[in-house]
N, C-alpha and C positions, 0 to 999 in steps of 0.2 A: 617322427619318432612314434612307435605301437605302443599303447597303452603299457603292456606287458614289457616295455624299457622303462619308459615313466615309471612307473611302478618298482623296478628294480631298481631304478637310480635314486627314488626317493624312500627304498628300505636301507640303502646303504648309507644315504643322509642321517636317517634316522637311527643308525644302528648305536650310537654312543646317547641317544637321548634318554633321558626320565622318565617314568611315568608322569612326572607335572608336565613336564615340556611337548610330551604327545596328545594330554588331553588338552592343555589350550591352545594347541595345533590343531585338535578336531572340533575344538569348541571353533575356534576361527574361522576355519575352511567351514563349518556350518553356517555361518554367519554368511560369508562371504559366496557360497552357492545361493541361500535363499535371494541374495539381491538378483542372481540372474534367473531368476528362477523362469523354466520352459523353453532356456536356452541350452540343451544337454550336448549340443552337439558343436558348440564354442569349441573351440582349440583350448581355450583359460578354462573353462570347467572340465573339462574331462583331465585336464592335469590336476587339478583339486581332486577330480576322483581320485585318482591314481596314488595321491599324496594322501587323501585321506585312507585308503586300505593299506598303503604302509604303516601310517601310525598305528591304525588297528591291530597289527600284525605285531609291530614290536609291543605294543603294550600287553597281546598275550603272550607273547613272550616274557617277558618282569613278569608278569603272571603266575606263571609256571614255575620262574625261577622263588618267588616265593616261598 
């Protein structure tokens, strides 16, 4: 799977979430990248990318709808 599926499958996960529910998603996924940290090219971290710019994405979204 291309980043840019990841990515799509994990905006649509996210598309019925909270704003709490995305940020201790990104709080998580931050946590959980620094243990690997210098490993960017893992299979597991580049899907935490991928999951972490969805939540970014929906949360400017609630943003806007604000």
């Amino acid at each position: 799977m291309t980043y840019t599926e990841m990515t799509a499958l994990y905006r649509n996960k996210a598309r019925g979430y909270t704003a709490d529910q995305c940020e201790f998603a990104v709080r998580d996924i931050h946590k959980t990248i620094a243990l690997h940290e210098g490993d960017l090219n893992h299979p597991y971290i580049q899907k935490l990318w991928a999951e972490l710019d969805a939540m970014r994405d929906r949360l400017a979204q609630l943003q806007r709808k604000a």
